[in-house]
N, C-alpha and C positions, 0 to 999 in steps of 0.2 A: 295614785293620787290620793290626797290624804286633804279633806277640809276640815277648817276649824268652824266651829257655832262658837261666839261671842254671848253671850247673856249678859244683857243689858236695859229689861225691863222693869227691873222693882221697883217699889215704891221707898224703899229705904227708912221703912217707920222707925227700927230702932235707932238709928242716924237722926232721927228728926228733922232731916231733909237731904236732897238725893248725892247719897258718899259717891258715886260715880266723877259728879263735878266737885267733889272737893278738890284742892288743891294738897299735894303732898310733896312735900321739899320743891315746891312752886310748877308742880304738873301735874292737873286732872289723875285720880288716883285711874279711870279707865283708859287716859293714854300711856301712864305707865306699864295697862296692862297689857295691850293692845301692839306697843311696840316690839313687847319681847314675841307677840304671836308673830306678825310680821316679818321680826327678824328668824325665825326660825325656818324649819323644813317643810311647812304648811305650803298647798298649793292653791288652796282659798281662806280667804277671812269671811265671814256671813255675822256682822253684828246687829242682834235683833233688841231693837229699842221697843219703848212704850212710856214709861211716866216719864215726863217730860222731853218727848222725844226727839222737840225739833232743838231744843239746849242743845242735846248728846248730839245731835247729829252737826251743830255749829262746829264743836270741836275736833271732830274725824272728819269732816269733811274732804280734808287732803292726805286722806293715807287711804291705800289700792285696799279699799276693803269693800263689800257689799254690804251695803244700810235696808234692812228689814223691819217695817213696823209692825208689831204685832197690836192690832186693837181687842185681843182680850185678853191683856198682860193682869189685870186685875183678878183675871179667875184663876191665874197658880201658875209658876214656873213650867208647869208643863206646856202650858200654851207655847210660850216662849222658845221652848223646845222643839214642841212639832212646827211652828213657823221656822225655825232656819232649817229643819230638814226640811221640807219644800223647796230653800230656796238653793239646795246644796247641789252642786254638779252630779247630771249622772251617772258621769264616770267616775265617781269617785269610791275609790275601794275601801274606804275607811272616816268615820267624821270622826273629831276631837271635839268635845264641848268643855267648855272654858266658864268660868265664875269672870264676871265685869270687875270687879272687887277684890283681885289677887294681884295687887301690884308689885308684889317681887318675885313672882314666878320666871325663870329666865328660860331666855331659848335653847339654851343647852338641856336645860329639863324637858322642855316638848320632843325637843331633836331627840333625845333618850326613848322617850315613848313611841316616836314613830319609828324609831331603827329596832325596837324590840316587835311592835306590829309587824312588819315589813318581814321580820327573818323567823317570824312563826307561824305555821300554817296550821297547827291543831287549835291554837287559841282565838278566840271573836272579841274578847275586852282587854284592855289594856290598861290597870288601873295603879299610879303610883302610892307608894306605902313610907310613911315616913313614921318609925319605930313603933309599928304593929299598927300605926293609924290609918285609915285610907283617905287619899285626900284628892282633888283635883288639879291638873284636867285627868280627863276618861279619854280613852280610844274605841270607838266601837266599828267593828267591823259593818260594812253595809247590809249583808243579808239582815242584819237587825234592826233594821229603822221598820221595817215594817211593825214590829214588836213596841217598838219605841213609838211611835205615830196612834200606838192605844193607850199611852199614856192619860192618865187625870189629875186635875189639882196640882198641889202645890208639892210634889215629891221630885220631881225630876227624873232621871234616868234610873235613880239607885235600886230602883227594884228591878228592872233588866240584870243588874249586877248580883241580886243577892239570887233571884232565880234561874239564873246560869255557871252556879259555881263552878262548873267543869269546865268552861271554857274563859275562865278570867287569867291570865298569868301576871302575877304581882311583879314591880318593878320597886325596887327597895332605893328609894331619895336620900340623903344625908342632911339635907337643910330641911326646914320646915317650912318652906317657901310653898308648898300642896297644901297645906293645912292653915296657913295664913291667910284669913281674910279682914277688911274692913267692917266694920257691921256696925259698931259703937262710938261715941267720942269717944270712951277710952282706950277703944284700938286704935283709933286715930292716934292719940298721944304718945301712947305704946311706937308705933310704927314709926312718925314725926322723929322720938329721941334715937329711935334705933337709928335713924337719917344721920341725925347731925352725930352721932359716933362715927358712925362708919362711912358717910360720906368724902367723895364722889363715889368712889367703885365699892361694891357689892358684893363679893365674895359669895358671904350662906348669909344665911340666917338665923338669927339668934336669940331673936324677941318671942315671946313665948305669947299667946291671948290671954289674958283676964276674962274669966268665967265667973 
C-alpha cells in the first residue's frame, strides 16, 4: 500500500494570493493536481490544508481523498508534512508527498515511482530526475517517517534525501512535469500559454520556469 501526502498549506506569498485556487485553463491549479494522484496507483490521498483552508476544502470536497488541517501551516512545510504522516494508514509500506502546485504532473509519472518502489528492496527513496535535476513527488519508504516526523521549518523532506544517499534510487522522467511548479504570475502565464498550445491532451512538457 502506497499513500500520497498532498501539500496544501502555503501561504502563496510570491503569488500574491493562494495559486492553489487559481484557475488554469478554467480548473483550480490543485484539482489539476490532485486528479492525476487519484487517477494513479496511490491507495490513499491525505490532503493537508491550512491558509485558507475551508476555500481548498470547497473545491475537493467530492474527490475520495482525506482533508487534513494542519494549524501550524505558518511555521514551515514541515509542519505540513508531519501532519499528513499522522494521518497516513498504518499499513502503508510507502508515502509519496506531492507539491499542491504541480499541475501537470500525470499519473503515469506516479505509477512510474510506485512500480520502481514496489520492485526494489535495497532502496527506501524513490526520487524522479528530470536531466540531472531532482524534482517531485518523492517515495519514501515507511521505516522513515519516524526520521521524517523530526523534521523542522520550512525544508521538507529533502534532508532525509541528501542524508540517505545509499538508499535513494533515481528514476530518470523525460518531461519536466517534477520540476514544474506554480509559484509566480509569471509561471502562471508561462503554464496558461503552454495550455492553449497544446491543449486538450498533454503529452510532456515543454515550458520551462523563469527564474
Amino acid at each position: 500500500m502506497v499513500s500520497a501526502v498532498v501539500l496544501a498549506a502555503g501561504c502563496s506569498k510570491r503569488m500574491g494570493k493562494n495559486k492553489l485556487l487559481v484557475k488554469l485553463d478554467g480548473k483550480e491549479i490543485l484539482l489539476r493536481t490532485l486528479h492525476a494522484v487519484v487517477n494513479s496507483k496511490v491507495d490513499e490521498v491525505i490532503v493537508v490544508t491550512g491558509y485558507q483552508a475551508s476555500d481548498i476544502q470547497k473545491i475537493i470536497q467530492n474527490l475520495p481523498v482525506k482533508i487534513v488541517y494542519n494549524p501550524l501551516y505558518k511555521e514551515g512545510q514541515s509542519t505540513s508534512v508531519k501532519a499528513g504522516v499522522k494521518a497516513v494508514n498504518p499499513n502503508a509500506k510507502g508515502v509519496m508527498f506531492l507539491l499542491g502546485d504541480q499541475p501537470f504532473v500525470r499519473p503515469a509519472t506516479i505509477n512510474m515511482l510506485i512500480d520502481n518502489f514496489y520492485s526494489l528492496e535495497e532502496y527506501s527513496i524513490v526520487v524522479p530526475y528530470y536531466k540531472g535535476k531532482r524534482g517531485n513527488p518523492v517515495l519514501f519508504e515507511s521505516k522513515l517517517l519516524p526520521e521524517i516526523m523530526k523534521l523542522t521549518g520550512d525544508a521538507g523532506a529533502r534532508s532525509i534525501i541528501t542524508s540517505n544517499p545509499d538508499k535513494v534510487f533515481k528514476v530518470d522522467i523525460e518531461s519536466n512535469e517534477i520540476v514544474t511548479d506554480i509559484d509566480t504570475p509569471e509561471d502562471l502565464k508561462l503554464a496558461e500559454e503552454f495550455l492553449n498550445l497544446n491543449s486538450p491532451a498533454i503529452p510532456s512538457i515543454t515550458f520551462e520556469k523563469a527564474h
